[in-house]
VOSELO-419042 format. One record per residue: residue number from 0; residue in three letters; x, y, z of N, C-alpha, C in turn. Coordinates in Angstrom, 1 decimal. Example, Ala and Ser with C-alpha at 12.3 -4.5 7.8 and 13.67 -1.06 7.14 Angstrom:
residues 2
+-----+--------+--------+--------+--------+--------+--------+--------+--------+--------+--------+
! num ! residu !    n_u !    n_v !    n_w !   ca_u !   ca_v !   ca_w !    c_u !    c_v !    c_w !
+-----+--------+--------+--------+--------+--------+--------+--------+--------+--------+--------+
!   0 !    ala !   13.2 !   -5.7 !    7.8 !   12.3 !   -4.5 !    7.8 !   13.2 !   -3.3 !    7.8 !
!   1 !    ser !   12.8 !   -2.2 !    7.1 !   13.7 !   -1.1 !    7.1 !   12.9 !    0.0 !    7.9 !
+-----+--------+--------+--------+--------+--------+--------+--------+--------+--------+--------+
end
This chain:
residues 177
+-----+--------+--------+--------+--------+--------+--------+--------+--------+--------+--------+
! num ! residu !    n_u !    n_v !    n_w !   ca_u !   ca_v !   ca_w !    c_u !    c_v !    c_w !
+-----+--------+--------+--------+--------+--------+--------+--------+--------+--------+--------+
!   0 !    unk !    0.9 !   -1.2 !    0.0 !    0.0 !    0.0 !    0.0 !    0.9 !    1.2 !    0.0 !
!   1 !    unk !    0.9 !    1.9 !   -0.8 !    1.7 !    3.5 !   -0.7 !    1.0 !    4.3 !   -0.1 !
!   2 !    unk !    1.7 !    5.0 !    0.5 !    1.3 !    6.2 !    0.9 !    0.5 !    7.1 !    0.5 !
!   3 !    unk !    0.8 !    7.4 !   -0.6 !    0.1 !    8.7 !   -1.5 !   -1.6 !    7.9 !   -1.8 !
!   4 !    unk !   -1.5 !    7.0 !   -1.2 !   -3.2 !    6.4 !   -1.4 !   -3.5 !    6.9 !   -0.2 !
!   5 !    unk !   -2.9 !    6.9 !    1.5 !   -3.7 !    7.1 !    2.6 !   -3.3 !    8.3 !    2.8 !
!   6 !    unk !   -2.8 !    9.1 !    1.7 !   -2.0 !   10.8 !    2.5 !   -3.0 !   11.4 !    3.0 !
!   7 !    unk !   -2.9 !   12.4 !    4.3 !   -3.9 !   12.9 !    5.1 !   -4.3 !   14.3 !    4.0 !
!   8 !    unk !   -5.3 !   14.5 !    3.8 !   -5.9 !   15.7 !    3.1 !   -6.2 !   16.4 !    3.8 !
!   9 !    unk !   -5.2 !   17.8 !    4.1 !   -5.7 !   18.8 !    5.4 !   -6.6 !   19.5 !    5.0 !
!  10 !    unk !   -6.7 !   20.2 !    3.4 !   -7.9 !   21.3 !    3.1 !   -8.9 !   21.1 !    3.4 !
!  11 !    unk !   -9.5 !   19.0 !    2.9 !  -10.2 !   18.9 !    2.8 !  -11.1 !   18.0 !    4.0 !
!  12 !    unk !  -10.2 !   17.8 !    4.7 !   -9.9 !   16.7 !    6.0 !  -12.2 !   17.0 !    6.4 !
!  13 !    unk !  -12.9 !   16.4 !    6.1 !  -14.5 !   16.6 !    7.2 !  -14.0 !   16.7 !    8.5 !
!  14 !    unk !  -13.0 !   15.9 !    8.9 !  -12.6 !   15.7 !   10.6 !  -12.1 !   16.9 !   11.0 !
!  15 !    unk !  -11.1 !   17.6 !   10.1 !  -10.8 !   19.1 !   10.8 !  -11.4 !   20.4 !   10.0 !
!  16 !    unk !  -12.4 !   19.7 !    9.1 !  -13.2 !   20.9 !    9.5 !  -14.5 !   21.2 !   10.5 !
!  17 !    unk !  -14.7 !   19.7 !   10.9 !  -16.1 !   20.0 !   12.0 !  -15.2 !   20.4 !   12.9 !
!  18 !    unk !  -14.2 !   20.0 !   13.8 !  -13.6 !   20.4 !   14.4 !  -13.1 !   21.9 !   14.2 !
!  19 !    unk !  -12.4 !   22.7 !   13.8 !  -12.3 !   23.8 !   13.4 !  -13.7 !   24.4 !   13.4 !
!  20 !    unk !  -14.8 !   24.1 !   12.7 !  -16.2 !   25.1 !   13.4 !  -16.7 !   25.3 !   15.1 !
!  21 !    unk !  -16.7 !   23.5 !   14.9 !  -16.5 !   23.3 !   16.6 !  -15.9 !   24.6 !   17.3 !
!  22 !    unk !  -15.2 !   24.5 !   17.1 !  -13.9 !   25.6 !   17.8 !  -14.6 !   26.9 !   17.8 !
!  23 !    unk !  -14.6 !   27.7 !   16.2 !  -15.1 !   28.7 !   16.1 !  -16.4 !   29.1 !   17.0 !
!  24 !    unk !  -17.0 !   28.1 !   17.1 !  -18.7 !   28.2 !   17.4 !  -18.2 !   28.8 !   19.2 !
!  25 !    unk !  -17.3 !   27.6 !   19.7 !  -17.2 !   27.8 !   21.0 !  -17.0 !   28.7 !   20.9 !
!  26 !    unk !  -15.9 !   29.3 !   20.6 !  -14.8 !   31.0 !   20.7 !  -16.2 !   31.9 !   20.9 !
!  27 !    unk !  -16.9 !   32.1 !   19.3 !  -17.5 !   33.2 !   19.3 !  -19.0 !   33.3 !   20.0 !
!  28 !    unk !  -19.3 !   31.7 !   20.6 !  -20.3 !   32.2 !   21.7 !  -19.9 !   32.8 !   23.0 !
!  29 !    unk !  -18.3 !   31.8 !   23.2 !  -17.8 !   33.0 !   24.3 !  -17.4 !   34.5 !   24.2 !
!  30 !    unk !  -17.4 !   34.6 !   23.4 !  -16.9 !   36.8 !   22.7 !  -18.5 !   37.0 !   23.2 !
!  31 !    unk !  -19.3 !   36.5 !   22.6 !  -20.7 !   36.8 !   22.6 !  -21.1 !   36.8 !   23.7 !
!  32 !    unk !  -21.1 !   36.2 !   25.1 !  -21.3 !   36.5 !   26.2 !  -20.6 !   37.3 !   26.7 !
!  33 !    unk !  -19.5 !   37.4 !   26.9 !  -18.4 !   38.1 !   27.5 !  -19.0 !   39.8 !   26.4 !
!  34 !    unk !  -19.1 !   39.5 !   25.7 !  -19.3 !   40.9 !   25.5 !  -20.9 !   41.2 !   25.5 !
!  35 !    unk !  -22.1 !   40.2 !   25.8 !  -23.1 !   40.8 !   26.5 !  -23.0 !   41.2 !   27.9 !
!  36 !    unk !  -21.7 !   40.4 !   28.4 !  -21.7 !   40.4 !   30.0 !  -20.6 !   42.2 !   30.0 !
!  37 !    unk !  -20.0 !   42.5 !   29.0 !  -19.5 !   44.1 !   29.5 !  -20.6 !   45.0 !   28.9 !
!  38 !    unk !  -21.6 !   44.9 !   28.2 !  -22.5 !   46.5 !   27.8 !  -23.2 !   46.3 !   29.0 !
!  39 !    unk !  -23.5 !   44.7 !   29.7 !  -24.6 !   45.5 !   31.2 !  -23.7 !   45.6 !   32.0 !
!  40 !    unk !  -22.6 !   45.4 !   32.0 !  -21.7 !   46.0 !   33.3 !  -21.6 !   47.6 !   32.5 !
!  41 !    unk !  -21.2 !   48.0 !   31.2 !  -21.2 !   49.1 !   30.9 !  -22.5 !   50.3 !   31.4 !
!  42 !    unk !  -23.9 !   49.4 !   31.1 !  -25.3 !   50.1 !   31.4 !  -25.4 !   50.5 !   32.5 !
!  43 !    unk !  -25.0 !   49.5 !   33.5 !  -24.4 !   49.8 !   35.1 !  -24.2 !   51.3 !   35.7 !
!  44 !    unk !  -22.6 !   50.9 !   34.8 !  -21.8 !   52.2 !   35.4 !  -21.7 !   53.4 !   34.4 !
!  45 !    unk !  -22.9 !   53.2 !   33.3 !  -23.0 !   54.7 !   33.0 !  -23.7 !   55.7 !   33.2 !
!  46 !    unk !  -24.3 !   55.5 !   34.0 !  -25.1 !   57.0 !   34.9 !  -24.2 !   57.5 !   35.9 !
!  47 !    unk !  -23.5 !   56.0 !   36.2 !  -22.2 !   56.9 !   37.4 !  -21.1 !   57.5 !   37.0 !
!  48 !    unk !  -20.7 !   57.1 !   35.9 !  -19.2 !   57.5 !   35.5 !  -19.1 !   58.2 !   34.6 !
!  49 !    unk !  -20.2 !   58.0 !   33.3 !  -20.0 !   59.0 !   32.5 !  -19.2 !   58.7 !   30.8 !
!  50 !    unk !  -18.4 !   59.3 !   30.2 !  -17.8 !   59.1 !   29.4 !  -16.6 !   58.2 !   29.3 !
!  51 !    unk !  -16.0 !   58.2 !   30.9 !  -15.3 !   57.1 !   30.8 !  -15.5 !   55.9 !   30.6 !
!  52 !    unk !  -16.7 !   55.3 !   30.8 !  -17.5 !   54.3 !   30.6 !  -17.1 !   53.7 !   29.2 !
!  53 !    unk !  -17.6 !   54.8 !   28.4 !  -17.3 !   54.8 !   27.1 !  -15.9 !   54.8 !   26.4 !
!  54 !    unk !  -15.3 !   55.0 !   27.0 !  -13.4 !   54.7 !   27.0 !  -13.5 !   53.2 !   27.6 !
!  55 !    unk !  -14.0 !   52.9 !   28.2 !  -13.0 !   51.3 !   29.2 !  -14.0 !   50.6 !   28.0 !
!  56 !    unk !  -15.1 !   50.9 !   28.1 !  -15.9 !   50.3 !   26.7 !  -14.9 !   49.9 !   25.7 !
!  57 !    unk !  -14.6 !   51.0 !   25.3 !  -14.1 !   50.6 !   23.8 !  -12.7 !   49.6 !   23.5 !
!  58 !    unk !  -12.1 !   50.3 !   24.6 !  -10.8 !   49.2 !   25.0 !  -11.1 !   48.0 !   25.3 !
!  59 !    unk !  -12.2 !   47.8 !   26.3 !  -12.5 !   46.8 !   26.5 !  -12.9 !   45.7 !   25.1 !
!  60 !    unk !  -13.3 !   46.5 !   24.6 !  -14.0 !   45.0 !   22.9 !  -12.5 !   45.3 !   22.1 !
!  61 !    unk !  -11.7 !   45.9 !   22.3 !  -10.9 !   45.8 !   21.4 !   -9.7 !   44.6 !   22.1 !
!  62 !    unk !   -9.7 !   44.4 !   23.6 !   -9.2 !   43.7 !   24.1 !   -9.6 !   42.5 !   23.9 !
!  63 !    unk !  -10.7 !   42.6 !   24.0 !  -11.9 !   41.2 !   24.3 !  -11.8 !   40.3 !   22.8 !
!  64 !    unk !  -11.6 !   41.6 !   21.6 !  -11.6 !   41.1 !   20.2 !  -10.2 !   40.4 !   19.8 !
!  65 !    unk !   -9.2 !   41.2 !   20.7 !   -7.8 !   40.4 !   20.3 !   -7.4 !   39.4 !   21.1 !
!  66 !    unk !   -8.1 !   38.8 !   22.2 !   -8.1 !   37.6 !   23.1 !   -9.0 !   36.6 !   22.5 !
!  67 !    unk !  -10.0 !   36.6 !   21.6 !  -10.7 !   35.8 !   20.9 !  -10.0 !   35.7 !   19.9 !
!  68 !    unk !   -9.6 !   36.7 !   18.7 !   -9.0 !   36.1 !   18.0 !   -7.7 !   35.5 !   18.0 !
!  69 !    unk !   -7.1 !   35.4 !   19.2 !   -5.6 !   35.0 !   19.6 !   -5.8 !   33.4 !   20.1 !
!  70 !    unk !   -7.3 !   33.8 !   21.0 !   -7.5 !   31.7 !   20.8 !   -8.3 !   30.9 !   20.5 !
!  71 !    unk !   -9.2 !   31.9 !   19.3 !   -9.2 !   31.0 !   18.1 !   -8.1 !   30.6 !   17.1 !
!  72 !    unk !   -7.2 !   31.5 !   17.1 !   -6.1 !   31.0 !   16.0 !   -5.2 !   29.8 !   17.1 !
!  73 !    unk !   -5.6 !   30.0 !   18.3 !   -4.7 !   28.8 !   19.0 !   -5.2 !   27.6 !   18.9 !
!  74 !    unk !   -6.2 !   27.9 !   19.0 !   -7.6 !   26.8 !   18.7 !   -7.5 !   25.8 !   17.5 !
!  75 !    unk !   -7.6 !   26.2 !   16.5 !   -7.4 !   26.1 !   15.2 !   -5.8 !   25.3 !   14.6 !
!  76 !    unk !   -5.1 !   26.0 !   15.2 !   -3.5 !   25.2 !   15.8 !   -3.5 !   24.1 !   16.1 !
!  77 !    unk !   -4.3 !   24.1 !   17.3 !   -4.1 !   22.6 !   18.1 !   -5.0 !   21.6 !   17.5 !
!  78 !    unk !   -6.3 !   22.1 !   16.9 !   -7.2 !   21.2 !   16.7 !   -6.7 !   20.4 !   15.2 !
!  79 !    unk !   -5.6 !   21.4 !   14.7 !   -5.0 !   20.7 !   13.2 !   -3.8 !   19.8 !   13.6 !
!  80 !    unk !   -3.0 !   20.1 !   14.5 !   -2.6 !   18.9 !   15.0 !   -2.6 !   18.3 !   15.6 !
!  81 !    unk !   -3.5 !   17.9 !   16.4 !   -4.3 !   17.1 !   17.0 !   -5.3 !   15.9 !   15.6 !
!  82 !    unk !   -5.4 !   16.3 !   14.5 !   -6.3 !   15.5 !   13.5 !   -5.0 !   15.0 !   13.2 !
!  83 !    unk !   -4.2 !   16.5 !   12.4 !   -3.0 !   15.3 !   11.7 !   -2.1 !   14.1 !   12.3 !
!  84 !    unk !   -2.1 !   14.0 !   13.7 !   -1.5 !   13.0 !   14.8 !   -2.6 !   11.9 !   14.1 !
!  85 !    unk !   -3.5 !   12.3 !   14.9 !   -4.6 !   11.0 !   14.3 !   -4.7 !   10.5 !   12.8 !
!  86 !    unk !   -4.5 !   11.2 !   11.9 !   -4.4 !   10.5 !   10.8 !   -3.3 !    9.9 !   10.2 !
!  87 !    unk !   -2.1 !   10.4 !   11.2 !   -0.7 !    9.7 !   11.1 !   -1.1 !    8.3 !   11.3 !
!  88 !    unk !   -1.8 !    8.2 !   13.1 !   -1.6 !    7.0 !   13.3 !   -2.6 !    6.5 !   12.8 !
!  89 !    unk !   -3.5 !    6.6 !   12.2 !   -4.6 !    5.9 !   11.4 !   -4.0 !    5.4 !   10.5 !
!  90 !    unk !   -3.1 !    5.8 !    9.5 !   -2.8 !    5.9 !    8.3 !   -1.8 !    4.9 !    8.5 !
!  91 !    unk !   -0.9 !    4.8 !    9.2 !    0.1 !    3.7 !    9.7 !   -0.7 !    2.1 !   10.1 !
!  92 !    unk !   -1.5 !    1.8 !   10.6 !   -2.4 !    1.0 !   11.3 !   -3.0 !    0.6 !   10.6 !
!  93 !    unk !   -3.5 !    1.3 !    9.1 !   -4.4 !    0.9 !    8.2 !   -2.9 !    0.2 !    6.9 !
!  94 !    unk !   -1.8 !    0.6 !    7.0 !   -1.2 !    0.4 !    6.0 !   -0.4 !   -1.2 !    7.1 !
!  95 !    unk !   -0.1 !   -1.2 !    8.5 !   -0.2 !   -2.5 !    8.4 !   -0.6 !   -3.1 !    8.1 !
!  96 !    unk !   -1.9 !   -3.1 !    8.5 !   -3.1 !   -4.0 !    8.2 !   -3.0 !   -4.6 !    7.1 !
!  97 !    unk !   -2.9 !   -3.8 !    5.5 !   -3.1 !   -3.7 !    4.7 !   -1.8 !   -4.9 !    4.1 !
!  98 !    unk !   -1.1 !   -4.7 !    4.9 !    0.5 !   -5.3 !    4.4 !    0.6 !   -6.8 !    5.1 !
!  99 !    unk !    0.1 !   -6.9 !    5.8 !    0.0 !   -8.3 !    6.8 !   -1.2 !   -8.9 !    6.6 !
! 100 !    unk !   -1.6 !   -9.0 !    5.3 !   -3.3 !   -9.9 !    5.7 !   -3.7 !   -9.9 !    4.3 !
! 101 !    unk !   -2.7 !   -9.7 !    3.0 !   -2.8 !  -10.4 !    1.6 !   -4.2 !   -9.6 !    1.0 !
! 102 !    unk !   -4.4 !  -10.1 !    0.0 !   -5.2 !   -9.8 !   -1.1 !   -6.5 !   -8.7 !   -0.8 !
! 103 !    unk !   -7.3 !   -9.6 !   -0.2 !   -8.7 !   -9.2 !    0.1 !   -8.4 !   -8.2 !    1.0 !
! 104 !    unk !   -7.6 !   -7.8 !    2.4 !   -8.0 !   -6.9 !    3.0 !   -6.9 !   -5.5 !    2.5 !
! 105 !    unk !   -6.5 !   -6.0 !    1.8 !   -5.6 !   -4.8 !    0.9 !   -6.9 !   -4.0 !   -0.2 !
! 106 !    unk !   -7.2 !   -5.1 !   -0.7 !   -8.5 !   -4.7 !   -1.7 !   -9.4 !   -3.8 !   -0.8 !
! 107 !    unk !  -10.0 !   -4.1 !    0.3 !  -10.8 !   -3.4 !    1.1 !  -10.1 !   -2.2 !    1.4 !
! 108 !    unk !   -9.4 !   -2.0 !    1.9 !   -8.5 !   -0.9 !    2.8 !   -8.4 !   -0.2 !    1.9 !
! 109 !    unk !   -7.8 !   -0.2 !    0.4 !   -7.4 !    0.4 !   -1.0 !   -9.2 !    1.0 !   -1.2 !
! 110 !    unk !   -9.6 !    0.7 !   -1.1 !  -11.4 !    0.8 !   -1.5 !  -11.9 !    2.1 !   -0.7 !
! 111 !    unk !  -11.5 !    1.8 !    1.0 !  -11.6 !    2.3 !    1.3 !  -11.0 !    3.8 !    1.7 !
! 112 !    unk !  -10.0 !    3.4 !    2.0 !   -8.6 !    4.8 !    1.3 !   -9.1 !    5.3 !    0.6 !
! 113 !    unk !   -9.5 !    4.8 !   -0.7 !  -10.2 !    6.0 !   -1.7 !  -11.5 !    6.9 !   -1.9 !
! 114 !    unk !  -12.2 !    6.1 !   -1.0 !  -13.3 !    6.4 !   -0.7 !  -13.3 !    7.8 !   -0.1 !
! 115 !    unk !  -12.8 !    7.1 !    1.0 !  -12.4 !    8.6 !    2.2 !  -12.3 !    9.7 !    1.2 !
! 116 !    unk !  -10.9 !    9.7 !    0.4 !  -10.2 !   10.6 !   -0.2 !  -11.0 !   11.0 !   -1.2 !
! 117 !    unk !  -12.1 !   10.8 !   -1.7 !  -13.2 !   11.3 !   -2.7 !  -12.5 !   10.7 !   -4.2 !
! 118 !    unk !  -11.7 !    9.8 !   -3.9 !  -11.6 !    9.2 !   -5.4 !  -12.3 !    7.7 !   -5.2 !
! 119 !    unk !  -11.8 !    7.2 !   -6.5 !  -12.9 !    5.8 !   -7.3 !  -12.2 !    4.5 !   -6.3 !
! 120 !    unk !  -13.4 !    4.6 !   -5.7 !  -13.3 !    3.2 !   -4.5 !  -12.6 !    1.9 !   -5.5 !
! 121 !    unk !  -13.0 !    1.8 !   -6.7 !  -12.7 !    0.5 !   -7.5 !  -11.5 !    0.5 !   -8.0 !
! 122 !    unk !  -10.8 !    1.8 !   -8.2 !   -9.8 !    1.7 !   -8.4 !   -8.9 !    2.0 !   -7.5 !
! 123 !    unk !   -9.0 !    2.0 !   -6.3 !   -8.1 !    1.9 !   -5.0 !   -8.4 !    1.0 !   -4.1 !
! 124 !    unk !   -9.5 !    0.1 !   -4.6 !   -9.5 !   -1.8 !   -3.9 !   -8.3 !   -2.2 !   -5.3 !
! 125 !    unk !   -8.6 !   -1.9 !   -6.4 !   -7.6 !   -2.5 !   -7.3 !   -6.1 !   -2.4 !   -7.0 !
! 126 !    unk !   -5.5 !   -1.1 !   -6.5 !   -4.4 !   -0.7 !   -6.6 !   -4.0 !   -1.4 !   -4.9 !
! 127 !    unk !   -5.0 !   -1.6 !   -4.1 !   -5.0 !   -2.3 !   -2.3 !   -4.8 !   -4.0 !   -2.6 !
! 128 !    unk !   -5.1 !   -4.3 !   -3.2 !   -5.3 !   -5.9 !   -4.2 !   -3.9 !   -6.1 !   -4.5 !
! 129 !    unk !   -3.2 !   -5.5 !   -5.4 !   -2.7 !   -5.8 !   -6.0 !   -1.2 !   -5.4 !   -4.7 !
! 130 !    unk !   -0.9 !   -4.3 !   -4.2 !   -0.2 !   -4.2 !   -3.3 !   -0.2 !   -5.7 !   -2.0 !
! 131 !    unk !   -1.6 !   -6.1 !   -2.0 !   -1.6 !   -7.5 !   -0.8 !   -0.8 !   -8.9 !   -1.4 !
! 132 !    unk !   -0.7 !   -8.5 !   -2.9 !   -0.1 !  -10.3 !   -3.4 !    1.1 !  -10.0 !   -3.2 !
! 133 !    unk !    1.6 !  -11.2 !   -3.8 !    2.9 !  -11.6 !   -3.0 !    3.7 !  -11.5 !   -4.4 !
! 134 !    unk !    5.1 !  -11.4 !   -4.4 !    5.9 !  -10.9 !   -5.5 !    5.5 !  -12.6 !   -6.5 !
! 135 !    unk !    6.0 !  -13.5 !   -6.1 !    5.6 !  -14.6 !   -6.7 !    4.4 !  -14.5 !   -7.8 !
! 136 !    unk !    3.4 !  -14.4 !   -7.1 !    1.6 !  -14.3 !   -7.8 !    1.7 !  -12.9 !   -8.7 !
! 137 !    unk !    2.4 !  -11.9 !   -8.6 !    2.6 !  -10.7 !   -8.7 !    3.7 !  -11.3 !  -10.1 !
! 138 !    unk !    4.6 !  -12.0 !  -10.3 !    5.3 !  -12.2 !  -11.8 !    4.5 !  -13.4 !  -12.5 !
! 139 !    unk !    4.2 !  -14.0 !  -11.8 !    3.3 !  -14.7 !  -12.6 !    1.7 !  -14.3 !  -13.3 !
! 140 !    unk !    1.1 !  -13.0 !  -12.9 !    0.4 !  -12.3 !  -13.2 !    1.4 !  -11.9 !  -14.6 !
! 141 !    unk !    2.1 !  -11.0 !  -14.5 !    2.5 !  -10.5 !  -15.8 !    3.4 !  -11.1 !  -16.3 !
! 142 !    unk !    3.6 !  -12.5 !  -16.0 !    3.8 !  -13.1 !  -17.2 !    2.9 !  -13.7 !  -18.2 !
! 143 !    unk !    1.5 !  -14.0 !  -17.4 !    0.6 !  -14.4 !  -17.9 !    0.2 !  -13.3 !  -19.0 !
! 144 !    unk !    0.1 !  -11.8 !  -18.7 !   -0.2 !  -11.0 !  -19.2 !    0.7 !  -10.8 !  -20.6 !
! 145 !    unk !    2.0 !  -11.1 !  -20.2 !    3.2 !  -11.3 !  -21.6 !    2.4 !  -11.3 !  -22.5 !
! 146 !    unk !    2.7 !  -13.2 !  -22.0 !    2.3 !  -14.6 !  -23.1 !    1.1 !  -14.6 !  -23.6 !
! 147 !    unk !   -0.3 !  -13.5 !  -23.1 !   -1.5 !  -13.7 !  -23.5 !   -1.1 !  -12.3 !  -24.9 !
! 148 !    unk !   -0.4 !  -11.2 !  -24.9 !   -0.1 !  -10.4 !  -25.8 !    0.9 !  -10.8 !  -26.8 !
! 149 !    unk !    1.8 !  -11.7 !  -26.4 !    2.8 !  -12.1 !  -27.8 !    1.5 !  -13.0 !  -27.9 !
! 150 !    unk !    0.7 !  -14.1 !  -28.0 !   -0.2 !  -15.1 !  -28.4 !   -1.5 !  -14.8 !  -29.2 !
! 151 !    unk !   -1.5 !  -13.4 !  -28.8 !   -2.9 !  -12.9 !  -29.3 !   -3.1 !  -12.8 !  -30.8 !
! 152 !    unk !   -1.9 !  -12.8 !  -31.6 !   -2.0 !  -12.6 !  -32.7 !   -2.1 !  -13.9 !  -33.5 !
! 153 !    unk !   -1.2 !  -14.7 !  -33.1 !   -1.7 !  -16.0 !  -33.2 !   -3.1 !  -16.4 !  -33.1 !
! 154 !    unk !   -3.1 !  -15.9 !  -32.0 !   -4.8 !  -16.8 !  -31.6 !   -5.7 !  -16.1 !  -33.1 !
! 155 !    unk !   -5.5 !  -14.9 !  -32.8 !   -6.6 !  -14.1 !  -34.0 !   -6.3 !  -14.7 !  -35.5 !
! 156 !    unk !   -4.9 !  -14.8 !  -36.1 !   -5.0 !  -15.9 !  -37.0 !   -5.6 !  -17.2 !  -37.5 !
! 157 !    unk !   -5.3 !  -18.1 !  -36.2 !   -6.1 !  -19.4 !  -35.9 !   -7.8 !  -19.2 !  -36.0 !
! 158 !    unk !   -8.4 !  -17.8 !  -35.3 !   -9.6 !  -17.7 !  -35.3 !  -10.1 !  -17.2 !  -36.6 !
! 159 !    unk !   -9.5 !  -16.7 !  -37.4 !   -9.4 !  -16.4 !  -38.9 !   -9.8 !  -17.4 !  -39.9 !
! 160 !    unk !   -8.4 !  -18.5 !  -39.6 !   -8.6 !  -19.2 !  -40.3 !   -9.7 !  -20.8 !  -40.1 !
! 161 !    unk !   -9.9 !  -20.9 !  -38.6 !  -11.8 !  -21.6 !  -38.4 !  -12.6 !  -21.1 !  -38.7 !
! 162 !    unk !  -12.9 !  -19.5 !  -39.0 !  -13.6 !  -19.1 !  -39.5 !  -14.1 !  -19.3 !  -41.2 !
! 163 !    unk !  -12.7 !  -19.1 !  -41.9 !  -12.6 !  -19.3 !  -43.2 !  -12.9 !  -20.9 !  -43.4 !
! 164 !    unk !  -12.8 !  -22.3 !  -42.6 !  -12.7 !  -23.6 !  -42.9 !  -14.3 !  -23.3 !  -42.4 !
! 165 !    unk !  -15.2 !  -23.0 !  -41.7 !  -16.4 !  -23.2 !  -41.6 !  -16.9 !  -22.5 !  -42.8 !
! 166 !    unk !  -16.5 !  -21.3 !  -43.5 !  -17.2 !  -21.1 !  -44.4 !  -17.2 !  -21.8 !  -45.3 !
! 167 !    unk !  -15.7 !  -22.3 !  -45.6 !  -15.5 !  -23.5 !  -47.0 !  -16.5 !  -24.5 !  -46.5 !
! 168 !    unk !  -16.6 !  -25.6 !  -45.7 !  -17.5 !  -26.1 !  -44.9 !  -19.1 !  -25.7 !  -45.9 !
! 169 !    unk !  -19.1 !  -24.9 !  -45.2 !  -20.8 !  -24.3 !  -45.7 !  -21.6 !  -24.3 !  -46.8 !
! 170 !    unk !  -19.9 !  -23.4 !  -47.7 !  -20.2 !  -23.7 !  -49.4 !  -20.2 !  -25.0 !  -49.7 !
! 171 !    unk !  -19.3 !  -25.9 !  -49.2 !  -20.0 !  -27.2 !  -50.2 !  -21.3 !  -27.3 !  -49.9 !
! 172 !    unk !  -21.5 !  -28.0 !  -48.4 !  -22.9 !  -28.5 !  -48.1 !  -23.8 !  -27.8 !  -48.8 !
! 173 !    unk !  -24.0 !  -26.5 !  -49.4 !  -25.0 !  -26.2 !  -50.0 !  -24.8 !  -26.3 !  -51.3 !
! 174 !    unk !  -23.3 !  -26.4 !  -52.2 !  -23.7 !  -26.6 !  -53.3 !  -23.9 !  -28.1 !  -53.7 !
! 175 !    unk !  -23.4 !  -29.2 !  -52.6 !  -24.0 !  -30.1 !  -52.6 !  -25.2 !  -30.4 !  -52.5 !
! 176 !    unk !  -26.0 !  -29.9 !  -51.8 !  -27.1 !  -30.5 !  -51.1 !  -28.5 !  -29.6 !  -51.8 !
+-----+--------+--------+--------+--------+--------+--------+--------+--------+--------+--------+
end
C-alpha cells in the first residue's frame, strides 16, 4: 500500500473541519457572552461615571476582540494537530493491516482509502489488491499477461482461419445439397 493512497488531506480533511467550526462556534459564543456580559456591566456604570465608561468600553472590545481572536487561531492550531497526529496513526495501522493480511484486505483498505479521499473506490480496492499479493503471484500475473499479448496474434490468426474452414464447410454443403 503506498502512501500517496492514505496521505492525510488537510484542506479537505471533514474531521478538521467539523472540528475547526467546533472551535469557532465555541470561541464566538464565548466573545458573545463576554461581550453581552461588558455593555450591562457598561449600562451599570454609565449613569455613574460618565464618558469614561465609554473609553474602558471601547478598549475593553478591542481587548476582548484580540483575546478571541488569539485563541481562536490557537484553537485552530491545536485542533490541526491534534487531526494530523490522528491520521498519522490511522494511516500507519491501516497500512499494516493492509500489508500483513494479503489480497482481500488490501482490496478493502485500498477501496476504502479511496473512498475517504473522494476518489474511485474500485480503483483503489484495485491498486489495495494488487499491493496484498505476493511478489511470486505478482510475476506470474504478468507473465501471464506477456504470453497472453505475444499469443494474441496468433490466436486471431487461428480464429481467422476456423472461420474461413467453416465457411468453406458451408459452401459445399449447399452446393452439394
Amino acid at each position: 500500500m503506498t502512501t500517496a493512497l492514505l496521505a492525510p488531506t488537510t484542506e479537505g480533511s471533514p474531521l478538521a473541519s467539523a472540528l475547526r467550526s467546533l472551535v469557532r462556534n465555541a470561541v464566538d459564543y464565548s466573545a458573545a457572552r463576554a461581550s453581552r456580559a461588558l455593555e450591562h456591566l457598561t449600562d451599570r456604570l454609565e449613569g455613574a461615571v460618565g464618558g469614561v465608561v465609554e473609553k474602558v468600553e471601547d478598549k475593553a472590545e478591542d481587548v476582548v476582540e484580540d483575546v478571541v481572536e488569539k485563541v481562536e487561531d490557537k484553537a485552530e492550531d491545536v485542533v490541526e494537530d491534534v487531526v494530523d497526529k490522528v491520521e498519522d496513526k490511522v494511516e500507519d495501522k491501516v497500512e499494516d493491516v493492509a500489508e500483513d493480511h494479503g489480497v482481500v484486505t488490501g482490496a478493502v483498505v485500498g477501496g476504502a482509502g479511496a473512498a475517504l479521499q473522494q476518489k474511485n473506490p474500485v480503483w483503489g480496492a484495485l491498486k489495495g489488491a494488487w499491493s496484498g499479493t505476493g511478489t511470486g503471484t505478482k510475476v506470474a500475473i504478468v507473465a501471464a499477461l506477456v504470453v497472453a499479448l505475444l499469443l494474441s496474434p496468433v490466436l486471431l490468426v487461428l480464429l481467422l482461419v476456423a472461420l474461413l474452414v467453416a465457411l468453406v464447410v458451408l459452401a459445399v454443403r449447399r452446393a452439394g445439397g
